[in-house]
PyMOL Python script that loads the backbone (N, CA, C, O; Angstrom):
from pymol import cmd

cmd.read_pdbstr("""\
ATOM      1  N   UNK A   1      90.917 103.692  54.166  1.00  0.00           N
ATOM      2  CA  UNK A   1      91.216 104.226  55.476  1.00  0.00           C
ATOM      3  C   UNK A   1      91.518 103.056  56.411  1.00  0.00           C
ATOM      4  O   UNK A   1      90.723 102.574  57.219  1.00  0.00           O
ATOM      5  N   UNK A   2      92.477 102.759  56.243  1.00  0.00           N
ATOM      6  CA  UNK A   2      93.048 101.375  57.554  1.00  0.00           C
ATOM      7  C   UNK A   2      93.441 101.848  58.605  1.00  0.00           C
ATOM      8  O   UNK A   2      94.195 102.734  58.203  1.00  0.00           O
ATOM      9  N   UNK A   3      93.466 101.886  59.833  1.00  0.00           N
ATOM     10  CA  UNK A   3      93.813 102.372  61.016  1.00  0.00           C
ATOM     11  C   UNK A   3      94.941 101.017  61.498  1.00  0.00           C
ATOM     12  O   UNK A   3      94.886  99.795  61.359  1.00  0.00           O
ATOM     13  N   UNK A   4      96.064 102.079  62.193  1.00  0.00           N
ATOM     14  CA  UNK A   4      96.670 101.089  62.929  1.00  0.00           C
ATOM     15  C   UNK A   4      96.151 100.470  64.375  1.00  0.00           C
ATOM     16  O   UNK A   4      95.362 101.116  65.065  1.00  0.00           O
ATOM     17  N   UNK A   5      96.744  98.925  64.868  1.00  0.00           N
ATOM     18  CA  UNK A   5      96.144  98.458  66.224  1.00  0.00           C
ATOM     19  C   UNK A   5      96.410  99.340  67.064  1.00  0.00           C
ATOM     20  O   UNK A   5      95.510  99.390  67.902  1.00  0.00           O
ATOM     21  N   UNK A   6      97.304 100.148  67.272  1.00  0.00           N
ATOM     22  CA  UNK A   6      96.480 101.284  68.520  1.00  0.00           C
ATOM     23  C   UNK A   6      95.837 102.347  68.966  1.00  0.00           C
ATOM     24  O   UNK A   6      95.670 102.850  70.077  1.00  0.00           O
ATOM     25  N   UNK A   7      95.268 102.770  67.107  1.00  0.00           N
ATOM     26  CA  UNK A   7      93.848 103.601  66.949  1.00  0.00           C
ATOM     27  C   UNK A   7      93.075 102.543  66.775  1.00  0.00           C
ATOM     28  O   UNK A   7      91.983 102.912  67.208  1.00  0.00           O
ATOM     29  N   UNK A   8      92.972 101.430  66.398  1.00  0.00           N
ATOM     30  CA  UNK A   8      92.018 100.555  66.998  1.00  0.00           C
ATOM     31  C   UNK A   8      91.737 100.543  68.479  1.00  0.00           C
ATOM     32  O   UNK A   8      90.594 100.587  68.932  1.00  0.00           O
ATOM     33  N   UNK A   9      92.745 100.485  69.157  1.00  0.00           N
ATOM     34  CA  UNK A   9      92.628  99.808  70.331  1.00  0.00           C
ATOM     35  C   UNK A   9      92.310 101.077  71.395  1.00  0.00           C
ATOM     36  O   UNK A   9      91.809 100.832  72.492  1.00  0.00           O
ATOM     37  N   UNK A  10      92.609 102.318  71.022  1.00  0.00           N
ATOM     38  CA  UNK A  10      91.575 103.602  71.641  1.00  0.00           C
ATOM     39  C   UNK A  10      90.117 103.799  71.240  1.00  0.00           C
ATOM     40  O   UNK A  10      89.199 104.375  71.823  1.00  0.00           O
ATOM     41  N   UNK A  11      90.187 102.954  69.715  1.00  0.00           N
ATOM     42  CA  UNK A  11      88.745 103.720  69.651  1.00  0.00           C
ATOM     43  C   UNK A  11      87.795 102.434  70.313  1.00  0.00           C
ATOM     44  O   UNK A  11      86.642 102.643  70.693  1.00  0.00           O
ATOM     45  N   UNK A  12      88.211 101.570  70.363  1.00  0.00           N
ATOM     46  CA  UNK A  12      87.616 100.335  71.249  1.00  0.00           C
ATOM     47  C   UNK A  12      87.214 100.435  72.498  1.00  0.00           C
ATOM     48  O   UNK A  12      86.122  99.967  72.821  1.00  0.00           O
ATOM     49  N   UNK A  13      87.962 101.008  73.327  1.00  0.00           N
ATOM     50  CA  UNK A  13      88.035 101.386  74.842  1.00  0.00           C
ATOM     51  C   UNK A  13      87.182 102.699  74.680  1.00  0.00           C
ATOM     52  O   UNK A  13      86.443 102.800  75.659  1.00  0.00           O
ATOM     53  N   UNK A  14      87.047 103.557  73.954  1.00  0.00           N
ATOM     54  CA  UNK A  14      86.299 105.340  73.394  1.00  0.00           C
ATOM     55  C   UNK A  14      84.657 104.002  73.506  1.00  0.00           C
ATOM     56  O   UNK A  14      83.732 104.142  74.306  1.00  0.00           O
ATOM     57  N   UNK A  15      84.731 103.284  72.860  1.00  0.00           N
ATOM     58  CA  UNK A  15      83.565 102.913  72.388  1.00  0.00           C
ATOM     59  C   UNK A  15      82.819 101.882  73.356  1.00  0.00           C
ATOM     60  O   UNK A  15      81.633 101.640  73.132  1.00  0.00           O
ATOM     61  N   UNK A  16      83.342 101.391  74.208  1.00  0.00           N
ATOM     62  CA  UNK A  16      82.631 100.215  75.176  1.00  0.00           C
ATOM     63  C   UNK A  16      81.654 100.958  76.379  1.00  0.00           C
ATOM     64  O   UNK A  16      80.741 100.404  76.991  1.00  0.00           O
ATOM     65  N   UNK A  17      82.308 102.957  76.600  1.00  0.00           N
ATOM     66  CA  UNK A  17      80.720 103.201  77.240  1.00  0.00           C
ATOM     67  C   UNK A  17      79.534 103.889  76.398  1.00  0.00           C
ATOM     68  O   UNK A  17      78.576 104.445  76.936  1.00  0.00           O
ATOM     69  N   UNK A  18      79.751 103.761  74.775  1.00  0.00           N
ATOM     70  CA  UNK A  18      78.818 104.096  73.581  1.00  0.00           C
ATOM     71  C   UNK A  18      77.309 102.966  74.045  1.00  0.00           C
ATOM     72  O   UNK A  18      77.150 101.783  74.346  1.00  0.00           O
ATOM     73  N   UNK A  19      76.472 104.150  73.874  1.00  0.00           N
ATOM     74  CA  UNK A  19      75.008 102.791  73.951  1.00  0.00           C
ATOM     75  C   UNK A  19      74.978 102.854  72.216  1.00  0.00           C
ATOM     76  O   UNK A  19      75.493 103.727  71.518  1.00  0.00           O
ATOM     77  N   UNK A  20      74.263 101.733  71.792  1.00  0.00           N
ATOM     78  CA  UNK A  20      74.071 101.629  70.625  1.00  0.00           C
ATOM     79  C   UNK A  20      72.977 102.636  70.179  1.00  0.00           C
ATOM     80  O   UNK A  20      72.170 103.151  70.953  1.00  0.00           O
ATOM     81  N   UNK A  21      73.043 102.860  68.829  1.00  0.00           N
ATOM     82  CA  UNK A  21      72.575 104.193  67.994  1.00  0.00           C
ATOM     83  C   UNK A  21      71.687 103.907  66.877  1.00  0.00           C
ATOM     84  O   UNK A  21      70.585 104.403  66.643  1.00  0.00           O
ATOM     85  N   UNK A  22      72.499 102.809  66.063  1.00  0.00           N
ATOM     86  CA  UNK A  22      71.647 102.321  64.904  1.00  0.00           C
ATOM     87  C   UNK A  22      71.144 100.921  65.115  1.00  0.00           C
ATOM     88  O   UNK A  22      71.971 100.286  65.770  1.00  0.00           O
ATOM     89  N   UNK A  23      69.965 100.131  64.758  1.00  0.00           N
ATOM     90  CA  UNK A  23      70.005  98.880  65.113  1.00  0.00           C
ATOM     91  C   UNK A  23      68.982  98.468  63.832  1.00  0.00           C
ATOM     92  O   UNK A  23      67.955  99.057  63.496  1.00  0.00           O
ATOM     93  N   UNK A  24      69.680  97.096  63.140  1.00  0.00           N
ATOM     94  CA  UNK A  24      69.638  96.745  61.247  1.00  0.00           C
ATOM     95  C   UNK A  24      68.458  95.941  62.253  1.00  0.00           C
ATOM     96  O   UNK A  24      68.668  95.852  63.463  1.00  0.00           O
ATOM     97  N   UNK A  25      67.333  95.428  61.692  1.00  0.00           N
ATOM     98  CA  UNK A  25      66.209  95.118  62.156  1.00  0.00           C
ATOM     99  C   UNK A  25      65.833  93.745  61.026  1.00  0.00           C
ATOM    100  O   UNK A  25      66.799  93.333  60.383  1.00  0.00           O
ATOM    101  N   UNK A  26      64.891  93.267  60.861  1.00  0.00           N
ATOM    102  CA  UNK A  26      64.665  92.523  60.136  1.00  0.00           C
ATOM    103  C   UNK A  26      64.680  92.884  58.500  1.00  0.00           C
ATOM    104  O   UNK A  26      64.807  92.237  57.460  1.00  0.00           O
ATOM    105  N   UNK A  27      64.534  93.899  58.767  1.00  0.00           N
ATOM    106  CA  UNK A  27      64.337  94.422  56.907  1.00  0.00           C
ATOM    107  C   UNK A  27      66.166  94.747  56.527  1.00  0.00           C
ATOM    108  O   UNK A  27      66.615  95.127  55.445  1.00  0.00           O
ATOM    109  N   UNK A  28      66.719  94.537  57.429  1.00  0.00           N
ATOM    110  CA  UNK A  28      68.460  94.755  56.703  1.00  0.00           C
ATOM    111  C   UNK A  28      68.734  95.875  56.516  1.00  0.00           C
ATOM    112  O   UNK A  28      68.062  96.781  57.011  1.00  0.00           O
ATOM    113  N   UNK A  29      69.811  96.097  55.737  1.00  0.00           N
ATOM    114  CA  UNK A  29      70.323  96.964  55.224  1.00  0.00           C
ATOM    115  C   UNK A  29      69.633  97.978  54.136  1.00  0.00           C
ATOM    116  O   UNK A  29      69.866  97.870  52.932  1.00  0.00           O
ATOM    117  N   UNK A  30      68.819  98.907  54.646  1.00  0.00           N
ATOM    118  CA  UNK A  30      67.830  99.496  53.515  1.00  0.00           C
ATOM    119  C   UNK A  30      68.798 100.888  53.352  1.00  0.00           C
ATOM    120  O   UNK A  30      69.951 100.868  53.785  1.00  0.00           O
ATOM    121  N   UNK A  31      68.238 102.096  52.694  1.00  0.00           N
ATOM    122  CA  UNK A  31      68.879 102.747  51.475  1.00  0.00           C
ATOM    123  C   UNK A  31      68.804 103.739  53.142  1.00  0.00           C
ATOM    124  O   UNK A  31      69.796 104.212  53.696  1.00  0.00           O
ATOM    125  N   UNK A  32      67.578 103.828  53.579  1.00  0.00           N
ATOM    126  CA  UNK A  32      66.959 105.098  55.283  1.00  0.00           C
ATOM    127  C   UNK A  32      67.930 104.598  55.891  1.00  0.00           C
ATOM    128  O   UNK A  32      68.702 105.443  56.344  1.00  0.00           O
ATOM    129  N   UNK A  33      68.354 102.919  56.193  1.00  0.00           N
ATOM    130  CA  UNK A  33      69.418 103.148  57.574  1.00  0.00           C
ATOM    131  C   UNK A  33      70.518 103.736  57.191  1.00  0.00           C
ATOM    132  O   UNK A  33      71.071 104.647  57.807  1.00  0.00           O
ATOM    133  N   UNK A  34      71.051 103.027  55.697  1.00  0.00           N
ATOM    134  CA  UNK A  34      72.424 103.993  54.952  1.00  0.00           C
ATOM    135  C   UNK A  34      72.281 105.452  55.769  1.00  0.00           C
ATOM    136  O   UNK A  34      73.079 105.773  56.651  1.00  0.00           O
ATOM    137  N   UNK A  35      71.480 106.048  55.474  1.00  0.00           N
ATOM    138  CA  UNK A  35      71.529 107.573  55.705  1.00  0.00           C
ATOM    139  C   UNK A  35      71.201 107.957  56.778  1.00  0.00           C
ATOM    140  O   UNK A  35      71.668 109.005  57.226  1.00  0.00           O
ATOM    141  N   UNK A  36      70.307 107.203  57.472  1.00  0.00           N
ATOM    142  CA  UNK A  36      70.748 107.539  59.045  1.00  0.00           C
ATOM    143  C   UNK A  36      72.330 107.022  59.637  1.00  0.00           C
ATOM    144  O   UNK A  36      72.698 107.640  60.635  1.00  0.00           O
ATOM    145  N   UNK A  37      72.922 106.360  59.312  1.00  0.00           N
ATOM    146  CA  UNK A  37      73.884 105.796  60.021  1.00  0.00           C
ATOM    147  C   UNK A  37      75.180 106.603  59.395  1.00  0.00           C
ATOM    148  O   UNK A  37      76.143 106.855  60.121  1.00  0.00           O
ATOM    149  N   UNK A  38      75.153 106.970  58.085  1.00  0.00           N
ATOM    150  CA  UNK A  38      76.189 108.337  57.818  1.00  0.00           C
ATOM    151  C   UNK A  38      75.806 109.718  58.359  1.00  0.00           C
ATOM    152  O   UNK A  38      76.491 110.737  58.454  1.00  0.00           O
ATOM    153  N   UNK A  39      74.730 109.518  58.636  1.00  0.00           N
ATOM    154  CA  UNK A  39      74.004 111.068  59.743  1.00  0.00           C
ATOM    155  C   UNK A  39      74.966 110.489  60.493  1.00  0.00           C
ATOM    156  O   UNK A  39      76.147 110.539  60.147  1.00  0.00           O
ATOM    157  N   UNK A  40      74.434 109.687  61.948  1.00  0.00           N
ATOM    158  CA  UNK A  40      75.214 109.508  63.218  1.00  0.00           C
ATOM    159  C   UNK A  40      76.705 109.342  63.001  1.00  0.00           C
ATOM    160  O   UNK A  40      77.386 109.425  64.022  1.00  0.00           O
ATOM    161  N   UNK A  41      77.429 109.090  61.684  1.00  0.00           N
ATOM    162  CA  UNK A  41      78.789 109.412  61.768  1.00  0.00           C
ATOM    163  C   UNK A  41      79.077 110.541  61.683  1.00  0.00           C
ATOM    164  O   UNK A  41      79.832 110.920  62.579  1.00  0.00           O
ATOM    165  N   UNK A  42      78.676 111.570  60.672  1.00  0.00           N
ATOM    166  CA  UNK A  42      79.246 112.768  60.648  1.00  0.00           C
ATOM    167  C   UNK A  42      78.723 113.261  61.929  1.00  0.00           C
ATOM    168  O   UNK A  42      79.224 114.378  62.067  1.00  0.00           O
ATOM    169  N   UNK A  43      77.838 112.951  63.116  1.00  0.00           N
ATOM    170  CA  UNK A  43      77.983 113.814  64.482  1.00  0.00           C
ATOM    171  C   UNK A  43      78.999 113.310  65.008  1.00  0.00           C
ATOM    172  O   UNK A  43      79.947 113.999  65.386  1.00  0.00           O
ATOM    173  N   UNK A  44      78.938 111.676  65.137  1.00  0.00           N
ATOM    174  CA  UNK A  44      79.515 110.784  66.320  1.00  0.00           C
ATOM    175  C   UNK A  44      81.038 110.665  66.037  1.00  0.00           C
ATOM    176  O   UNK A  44      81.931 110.806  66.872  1.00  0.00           O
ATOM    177  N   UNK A  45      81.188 110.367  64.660  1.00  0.00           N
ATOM    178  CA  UNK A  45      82.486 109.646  63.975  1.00  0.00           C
ATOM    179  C   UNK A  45      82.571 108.236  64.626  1.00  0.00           C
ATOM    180  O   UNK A  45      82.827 107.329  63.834  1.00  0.00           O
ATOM    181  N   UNK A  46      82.414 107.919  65.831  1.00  0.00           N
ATOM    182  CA  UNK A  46      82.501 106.439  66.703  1.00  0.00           C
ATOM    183  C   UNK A  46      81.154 106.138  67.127  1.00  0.00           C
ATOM    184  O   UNK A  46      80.568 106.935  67.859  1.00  0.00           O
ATOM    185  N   UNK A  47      80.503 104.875  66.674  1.00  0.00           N
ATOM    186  CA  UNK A  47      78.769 104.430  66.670  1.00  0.00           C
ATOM    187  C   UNK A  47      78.968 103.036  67.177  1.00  0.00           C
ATOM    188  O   UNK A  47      79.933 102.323  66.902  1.00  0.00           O
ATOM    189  N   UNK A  48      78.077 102.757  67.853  1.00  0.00           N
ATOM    190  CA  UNK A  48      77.442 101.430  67.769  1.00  0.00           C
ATOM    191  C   UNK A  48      76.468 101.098  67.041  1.00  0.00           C
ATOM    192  O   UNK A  48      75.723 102.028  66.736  1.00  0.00           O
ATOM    193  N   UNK A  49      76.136  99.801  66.541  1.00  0.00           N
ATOM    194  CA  UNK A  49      75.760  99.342  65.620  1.00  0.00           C
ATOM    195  C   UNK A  49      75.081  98.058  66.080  1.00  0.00           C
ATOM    196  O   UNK A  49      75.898  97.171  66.325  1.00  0.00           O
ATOM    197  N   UNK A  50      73.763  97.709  66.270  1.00  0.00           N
ATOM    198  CA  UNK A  50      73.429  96.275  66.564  1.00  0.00           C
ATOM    199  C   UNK A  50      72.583  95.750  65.585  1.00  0.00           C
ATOM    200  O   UNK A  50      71.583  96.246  65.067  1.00  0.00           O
ATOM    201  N   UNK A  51      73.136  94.659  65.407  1.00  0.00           N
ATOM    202  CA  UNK A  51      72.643  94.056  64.096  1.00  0.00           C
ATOM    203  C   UNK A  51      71.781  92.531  64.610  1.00  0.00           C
ATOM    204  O   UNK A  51      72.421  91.620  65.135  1.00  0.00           O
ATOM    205  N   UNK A  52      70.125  92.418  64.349  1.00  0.00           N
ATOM    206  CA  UNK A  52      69.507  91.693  65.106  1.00  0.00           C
ATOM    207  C   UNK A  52      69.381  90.247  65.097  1.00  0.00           C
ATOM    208  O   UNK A  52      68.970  89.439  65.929  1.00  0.00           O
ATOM    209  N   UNK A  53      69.898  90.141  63.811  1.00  0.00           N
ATOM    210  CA  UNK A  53      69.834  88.803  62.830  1.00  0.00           C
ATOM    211  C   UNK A  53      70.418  87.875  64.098  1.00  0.00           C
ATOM    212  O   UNK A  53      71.199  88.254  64.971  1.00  0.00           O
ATOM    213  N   UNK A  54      69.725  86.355  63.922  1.00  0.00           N
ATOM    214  CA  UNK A  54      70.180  85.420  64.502  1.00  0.00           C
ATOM    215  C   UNK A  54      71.631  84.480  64.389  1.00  0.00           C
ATOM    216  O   UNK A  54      72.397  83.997  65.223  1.00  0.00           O
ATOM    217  N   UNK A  55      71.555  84.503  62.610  1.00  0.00           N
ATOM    218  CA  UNK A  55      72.610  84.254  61.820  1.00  0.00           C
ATOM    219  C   UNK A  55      73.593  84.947  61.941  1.00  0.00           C
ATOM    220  O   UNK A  55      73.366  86.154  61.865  1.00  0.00           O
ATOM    221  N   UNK A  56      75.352  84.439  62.217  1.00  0.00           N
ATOM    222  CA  UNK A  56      76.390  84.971  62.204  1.00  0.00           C
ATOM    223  C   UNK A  56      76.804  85.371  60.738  1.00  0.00           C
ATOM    224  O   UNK A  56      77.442  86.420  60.648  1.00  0.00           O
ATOM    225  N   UNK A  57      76.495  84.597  59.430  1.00  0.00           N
ATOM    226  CA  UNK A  57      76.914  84.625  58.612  1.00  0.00           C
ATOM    227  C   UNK A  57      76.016  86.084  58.150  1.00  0.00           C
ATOM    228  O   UNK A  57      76.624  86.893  57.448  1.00  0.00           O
ATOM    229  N   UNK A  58      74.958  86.314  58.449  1.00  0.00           N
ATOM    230  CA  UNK A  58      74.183  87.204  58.202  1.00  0.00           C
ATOM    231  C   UNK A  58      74.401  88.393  58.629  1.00  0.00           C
ATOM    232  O   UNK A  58      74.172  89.334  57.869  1.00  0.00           O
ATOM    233  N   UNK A  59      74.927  88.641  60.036  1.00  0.00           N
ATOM    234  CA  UNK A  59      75.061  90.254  60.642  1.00  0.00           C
ATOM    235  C   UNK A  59      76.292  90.322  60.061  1.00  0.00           C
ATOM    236  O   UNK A  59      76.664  91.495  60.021  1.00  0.00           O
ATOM    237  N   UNK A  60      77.551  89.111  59.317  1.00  0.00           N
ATOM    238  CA  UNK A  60      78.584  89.814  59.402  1.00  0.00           C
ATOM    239  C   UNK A  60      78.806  90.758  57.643  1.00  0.00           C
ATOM    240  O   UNK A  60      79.516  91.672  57.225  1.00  0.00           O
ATOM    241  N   UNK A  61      77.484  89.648  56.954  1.00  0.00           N
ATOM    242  CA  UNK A  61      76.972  90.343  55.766  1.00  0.00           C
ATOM    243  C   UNK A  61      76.804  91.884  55.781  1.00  0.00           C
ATOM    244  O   UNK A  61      77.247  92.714  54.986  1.00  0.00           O
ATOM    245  N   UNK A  62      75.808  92.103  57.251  1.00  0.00           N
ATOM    246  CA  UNK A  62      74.630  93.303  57.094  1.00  0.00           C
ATOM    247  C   UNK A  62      75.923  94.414  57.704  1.00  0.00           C
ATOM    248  O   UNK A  62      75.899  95.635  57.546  1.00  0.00           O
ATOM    249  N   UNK A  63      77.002  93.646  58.414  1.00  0.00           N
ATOM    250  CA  UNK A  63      78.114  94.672  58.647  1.00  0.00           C
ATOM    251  C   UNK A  63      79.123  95.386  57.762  1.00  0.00           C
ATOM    252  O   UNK A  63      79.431  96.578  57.725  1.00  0.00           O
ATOM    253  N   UNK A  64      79.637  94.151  56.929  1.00  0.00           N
ATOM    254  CA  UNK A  64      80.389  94.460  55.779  1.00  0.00           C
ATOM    255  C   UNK A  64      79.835  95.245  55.042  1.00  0.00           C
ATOM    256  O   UNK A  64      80.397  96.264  54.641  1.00  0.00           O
ATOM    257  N   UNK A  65      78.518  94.884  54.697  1.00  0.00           N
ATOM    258  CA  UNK A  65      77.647  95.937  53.209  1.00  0.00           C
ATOM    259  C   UNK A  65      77.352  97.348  54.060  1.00  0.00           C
ATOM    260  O   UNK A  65      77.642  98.380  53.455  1.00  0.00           O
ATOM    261  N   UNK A  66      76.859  97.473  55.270  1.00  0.00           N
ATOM    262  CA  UNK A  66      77.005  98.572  56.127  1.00  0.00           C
ATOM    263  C   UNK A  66      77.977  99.597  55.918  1.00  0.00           C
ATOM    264  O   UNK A  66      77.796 100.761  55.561  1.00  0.00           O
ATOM    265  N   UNK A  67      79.292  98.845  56.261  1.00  0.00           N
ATOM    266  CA  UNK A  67      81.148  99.556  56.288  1.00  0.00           C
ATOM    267  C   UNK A  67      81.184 100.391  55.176  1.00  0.00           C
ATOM    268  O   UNK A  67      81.364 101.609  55.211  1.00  0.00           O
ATOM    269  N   UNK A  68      80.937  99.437  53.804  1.00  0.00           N
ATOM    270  CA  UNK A  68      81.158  99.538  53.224  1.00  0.00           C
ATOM    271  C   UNK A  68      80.501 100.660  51.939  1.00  0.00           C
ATOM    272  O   UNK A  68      81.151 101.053  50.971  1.00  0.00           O
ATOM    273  N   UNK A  69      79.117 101.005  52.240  1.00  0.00           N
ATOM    274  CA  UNK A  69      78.069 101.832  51.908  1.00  0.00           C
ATOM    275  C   UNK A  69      78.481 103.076  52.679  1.00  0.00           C
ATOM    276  O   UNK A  69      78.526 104.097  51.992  1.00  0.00           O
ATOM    277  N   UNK A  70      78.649 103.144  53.372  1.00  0.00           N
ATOM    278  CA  UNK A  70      79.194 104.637  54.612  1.00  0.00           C
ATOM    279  C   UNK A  70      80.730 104.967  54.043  1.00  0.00           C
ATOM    280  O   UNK A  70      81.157 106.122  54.070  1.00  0.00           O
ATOM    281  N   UNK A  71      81.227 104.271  53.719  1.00  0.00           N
ATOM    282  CA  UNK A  71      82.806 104.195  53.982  1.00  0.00           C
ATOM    283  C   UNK A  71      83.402 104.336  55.598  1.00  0.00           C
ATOM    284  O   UNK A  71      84.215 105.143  56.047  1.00  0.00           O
ATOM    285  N   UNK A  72      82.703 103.283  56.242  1.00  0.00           N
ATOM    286  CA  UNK A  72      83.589 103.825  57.575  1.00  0.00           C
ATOM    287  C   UNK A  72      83.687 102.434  57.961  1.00  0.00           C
ATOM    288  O   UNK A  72      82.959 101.633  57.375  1.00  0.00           O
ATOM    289  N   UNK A  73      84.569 101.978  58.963  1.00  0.00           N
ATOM    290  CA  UNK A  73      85.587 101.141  59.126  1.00  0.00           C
ATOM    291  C   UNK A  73      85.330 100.700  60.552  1.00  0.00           C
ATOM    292  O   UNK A  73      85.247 101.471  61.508  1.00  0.00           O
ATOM    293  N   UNK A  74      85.209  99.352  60.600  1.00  0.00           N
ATOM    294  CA  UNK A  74      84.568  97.821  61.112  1.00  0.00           C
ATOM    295  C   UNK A  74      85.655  98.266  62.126  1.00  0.00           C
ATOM    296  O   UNK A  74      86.791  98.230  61.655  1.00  0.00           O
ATOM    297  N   UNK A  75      85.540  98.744  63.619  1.00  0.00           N
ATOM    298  CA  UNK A  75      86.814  98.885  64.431  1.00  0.00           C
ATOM    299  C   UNK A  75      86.477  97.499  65.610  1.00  0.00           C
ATOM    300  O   UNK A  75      87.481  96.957  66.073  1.00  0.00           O
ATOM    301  N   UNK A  76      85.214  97.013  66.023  1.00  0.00           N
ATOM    302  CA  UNK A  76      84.789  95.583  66.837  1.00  0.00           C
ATOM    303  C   UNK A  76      83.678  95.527  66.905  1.00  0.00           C
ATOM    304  O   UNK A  76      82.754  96.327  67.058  1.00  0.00           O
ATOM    305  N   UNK A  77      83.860  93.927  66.711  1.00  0.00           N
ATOM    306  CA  UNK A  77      82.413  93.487  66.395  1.00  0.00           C
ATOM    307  C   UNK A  77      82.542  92.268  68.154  1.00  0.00           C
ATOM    308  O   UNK A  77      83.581  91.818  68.637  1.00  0.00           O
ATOM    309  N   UNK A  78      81.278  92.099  68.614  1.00  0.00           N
ATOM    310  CA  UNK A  78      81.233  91.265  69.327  1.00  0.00           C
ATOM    311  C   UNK A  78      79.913  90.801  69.384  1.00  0.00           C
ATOM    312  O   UNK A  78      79.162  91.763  69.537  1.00  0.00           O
ATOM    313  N   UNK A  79      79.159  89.473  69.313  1.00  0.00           N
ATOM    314  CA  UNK A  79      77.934  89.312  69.319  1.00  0.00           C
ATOM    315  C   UNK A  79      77.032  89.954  68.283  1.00  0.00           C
ATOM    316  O   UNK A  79      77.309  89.958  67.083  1.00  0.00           O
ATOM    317  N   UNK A  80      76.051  90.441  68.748  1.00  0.00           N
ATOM    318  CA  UNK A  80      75.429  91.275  67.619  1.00  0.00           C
ATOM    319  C   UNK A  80      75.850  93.363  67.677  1.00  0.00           C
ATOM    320  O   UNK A  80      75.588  94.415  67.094  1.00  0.00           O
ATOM    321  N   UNK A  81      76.245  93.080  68.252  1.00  0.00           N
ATOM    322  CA  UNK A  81      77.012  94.524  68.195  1.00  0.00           C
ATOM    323  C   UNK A  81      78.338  94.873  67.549  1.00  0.00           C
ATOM    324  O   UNK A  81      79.346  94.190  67.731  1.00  0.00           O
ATOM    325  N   UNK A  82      78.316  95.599  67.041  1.00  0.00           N
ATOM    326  CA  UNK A  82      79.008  95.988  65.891  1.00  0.00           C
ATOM    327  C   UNK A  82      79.579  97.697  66.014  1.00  0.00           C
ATOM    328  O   UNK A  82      78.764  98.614  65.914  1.00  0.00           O
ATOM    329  N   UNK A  83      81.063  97.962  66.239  1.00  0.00           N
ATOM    330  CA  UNK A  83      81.572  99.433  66.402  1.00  0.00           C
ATOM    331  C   UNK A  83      82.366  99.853  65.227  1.00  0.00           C
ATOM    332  O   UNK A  83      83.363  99.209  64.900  1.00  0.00           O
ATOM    333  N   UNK A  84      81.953 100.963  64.535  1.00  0.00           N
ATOM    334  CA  UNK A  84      82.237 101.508  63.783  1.00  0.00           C
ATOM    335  C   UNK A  84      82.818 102.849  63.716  1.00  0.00           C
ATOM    336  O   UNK A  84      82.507 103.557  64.674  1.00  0.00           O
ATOM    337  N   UNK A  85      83.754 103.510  62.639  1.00  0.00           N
ATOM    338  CA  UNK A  85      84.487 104.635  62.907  1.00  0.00           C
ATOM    339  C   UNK A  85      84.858 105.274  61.386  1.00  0.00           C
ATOM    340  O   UNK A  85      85.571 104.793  60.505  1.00  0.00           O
ATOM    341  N   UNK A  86      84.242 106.307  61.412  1.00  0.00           N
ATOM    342  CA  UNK A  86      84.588 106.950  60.175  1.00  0.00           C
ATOM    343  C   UNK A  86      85.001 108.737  60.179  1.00  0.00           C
ATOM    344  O   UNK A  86      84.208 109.673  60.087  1.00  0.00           O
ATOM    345  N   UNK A  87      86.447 108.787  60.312  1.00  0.00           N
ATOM    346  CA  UNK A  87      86.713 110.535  60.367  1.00  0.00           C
ATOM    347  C   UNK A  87      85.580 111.519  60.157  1.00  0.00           C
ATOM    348  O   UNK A  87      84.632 111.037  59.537  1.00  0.00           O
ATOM    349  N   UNK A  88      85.481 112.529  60.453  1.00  0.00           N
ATOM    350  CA  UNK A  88      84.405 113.815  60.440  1.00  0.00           C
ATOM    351  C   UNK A  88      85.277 114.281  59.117  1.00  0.00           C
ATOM    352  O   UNK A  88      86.484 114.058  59.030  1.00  0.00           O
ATOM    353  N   UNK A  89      84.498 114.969  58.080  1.00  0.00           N
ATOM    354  CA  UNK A  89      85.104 115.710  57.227  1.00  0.00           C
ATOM    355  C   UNK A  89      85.423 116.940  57.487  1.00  0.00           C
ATOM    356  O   UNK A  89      84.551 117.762  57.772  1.00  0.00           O
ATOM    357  N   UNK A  90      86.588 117.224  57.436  1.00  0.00           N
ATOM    358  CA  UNK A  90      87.031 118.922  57.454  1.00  0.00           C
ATOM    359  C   UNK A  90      86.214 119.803  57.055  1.00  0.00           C
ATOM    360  O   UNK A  90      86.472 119.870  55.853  1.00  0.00           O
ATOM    361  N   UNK A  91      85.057 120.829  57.349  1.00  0.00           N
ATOM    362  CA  UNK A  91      84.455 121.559  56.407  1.00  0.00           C
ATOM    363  C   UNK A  91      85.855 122.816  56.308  1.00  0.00           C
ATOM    364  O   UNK A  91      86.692 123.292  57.075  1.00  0.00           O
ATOM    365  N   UNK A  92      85.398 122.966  54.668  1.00  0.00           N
ATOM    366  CA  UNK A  92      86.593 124.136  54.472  1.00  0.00           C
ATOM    367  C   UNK A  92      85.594 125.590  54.216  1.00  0.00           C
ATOM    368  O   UNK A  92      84.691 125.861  53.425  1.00  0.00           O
ATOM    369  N   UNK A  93      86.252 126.300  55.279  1.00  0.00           N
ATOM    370  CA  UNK A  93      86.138 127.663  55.259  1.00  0.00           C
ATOM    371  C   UNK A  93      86.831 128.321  54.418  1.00  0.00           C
ATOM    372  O   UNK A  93      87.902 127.824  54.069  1.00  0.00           O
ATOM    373  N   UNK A  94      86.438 129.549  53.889  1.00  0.00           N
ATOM    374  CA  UNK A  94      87.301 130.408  52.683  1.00  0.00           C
ATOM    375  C   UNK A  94      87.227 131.754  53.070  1.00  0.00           C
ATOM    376  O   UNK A  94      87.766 132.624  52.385  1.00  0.00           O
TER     377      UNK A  94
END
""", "prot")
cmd.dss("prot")
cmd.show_as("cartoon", "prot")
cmd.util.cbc("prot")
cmd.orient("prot")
């Protein structure tokens, strides 16, 4: 799911009056935040994300393995905050 720069660049501006929702704590990336943080997508689809670590090399770890466990897609990162975006699934009615 790649988005072009100017669904980036709405969901960026959508997302700068978002307060943050999930926040990776010292224990990282555990299996509970996975599933809370695909909870808050299928409500939100657009989340903030603060990741506490001191280390840059580290939150951009706990972001990538994050993205990437959800399937939803790294839209800006700044500091330790981190915005994320993953479509709502269609439920199909019959």
């Amino acid at each position: 799911m790649s988005l072009d720069n100017n669904k980036k660049r709405e969901l960026k501006a959508q997302a700068h009056h978002l307060k943050v929702i999930i926040q990776v704590g010292q224990h990282g990336v555990s299996e509970s935040l996975i599933a809370e943080t695909n909870n808050a997508l299928n409500i939100h689809e657009l989340i903030k994300v603060q990741i506490q670590s001191d280390d840059r090399d580290e939150r951009a770890k706990a972001a990538a393995l994050l993205g990437q466990q959800t399937q939803a897609e790294l839209i800006h990162k700044i500091g330790k905050t981190f915005v994320f975006y993953r479509k709502k699934k269609e439920d199909k009615q019959t």
